[in-house]
N, C-alpha and C positions, 0 to 999 in steps of 0.2 A: 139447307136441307135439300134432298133431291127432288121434293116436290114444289121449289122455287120456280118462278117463271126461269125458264134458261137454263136453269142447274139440271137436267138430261143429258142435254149433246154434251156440257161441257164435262159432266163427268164419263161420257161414252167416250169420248176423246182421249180422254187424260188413261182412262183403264185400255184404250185401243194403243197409244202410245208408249204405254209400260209406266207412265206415272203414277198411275194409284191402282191401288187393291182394293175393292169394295168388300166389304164382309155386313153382312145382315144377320144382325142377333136377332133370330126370330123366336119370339113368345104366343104361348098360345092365350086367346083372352083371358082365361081362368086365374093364369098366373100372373098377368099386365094387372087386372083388376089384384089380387093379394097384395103384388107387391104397391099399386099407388094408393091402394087402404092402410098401410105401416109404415112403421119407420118415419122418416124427415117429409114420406110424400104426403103421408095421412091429413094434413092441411091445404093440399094443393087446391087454387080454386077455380074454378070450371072456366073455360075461357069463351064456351056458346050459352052456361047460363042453364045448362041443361045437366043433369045428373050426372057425375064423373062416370061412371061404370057407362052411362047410355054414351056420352063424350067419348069415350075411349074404341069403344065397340066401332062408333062411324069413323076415328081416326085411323082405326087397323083397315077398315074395310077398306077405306078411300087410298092409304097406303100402299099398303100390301103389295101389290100386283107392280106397283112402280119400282117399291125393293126387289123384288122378285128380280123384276125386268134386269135393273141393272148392277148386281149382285156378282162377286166371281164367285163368292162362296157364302154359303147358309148356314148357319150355327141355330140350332135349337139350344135355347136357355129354358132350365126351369126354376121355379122361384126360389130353391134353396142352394143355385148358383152361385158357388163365391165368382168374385172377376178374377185372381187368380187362376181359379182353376178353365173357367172359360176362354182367358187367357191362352193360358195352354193349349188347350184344345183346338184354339185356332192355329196357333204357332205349328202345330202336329200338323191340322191337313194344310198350311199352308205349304209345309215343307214336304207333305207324300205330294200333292199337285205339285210342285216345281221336278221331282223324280220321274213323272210321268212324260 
C-alpha cells in the first residue's frame, strides 16, 4: 500500500520513470461507510477494536492526502458504481491525458 514504510519514493520513481499510473478511486465517507455496511463487507471486523464507520473515518483521513500526493489521476466513485463502468471511466481520461 502506499502508506507502507518506503512505498512513497518508490512509487514516485516508478510513475517519474513511466512505469506505473497511479489512479485513486476516491469515495466520499458516506459512500466507504454504505458500501462496507453490505454486501460480502457487512462482516468485516474492525482491525483498532473501534466502531467500523469511526475505523473508516480515521483510515480516509490519515490516507487521503498521501493518495492525493501521489496520484496521476482521481476517479470519484459512488456507491452504486459498477467496476465496469468505473473501469471505463478511467480508460476514458486515461486516454484524453495521453492526447494532451
Amino acid at each position: 500500500t502506499p502508506i507502507a514504510p518506503g512505498a512513497e519514493p518508490l512509487i514516485q520513481r516508478s510513475r517519474q520513470s513511466g512505469l506505473a499510473v497511479v489512479v485513486y478511486l476516491h469515495a466520499e465517507l458516506g459512500t466507504l461507510r454504505a458500501r462496507i455496511n453490505s454486501g460480502p463487507s457487512a462482516h468485516r471486523p474492525s482491525l483498532s477494536g473501534k466502531p467500523i464507520a469511526d475505523e473508516l473515518a480515521g483510515l480516509l483521513s490519515a490516507r487521503s492526502a498521501v493518495y492525493e500526493r501521489i496520484c496521476d489521476l482521481t476517479i470519484q466513485v459512488e456507491r452504486d458504481d459498477s467496476p465496469d463502468g468505473v473501469a471505463e471511466r478511467i480508460e476514458r481520461r486515461l486516454r484524453e491525458s495521453r492526447k494532451e
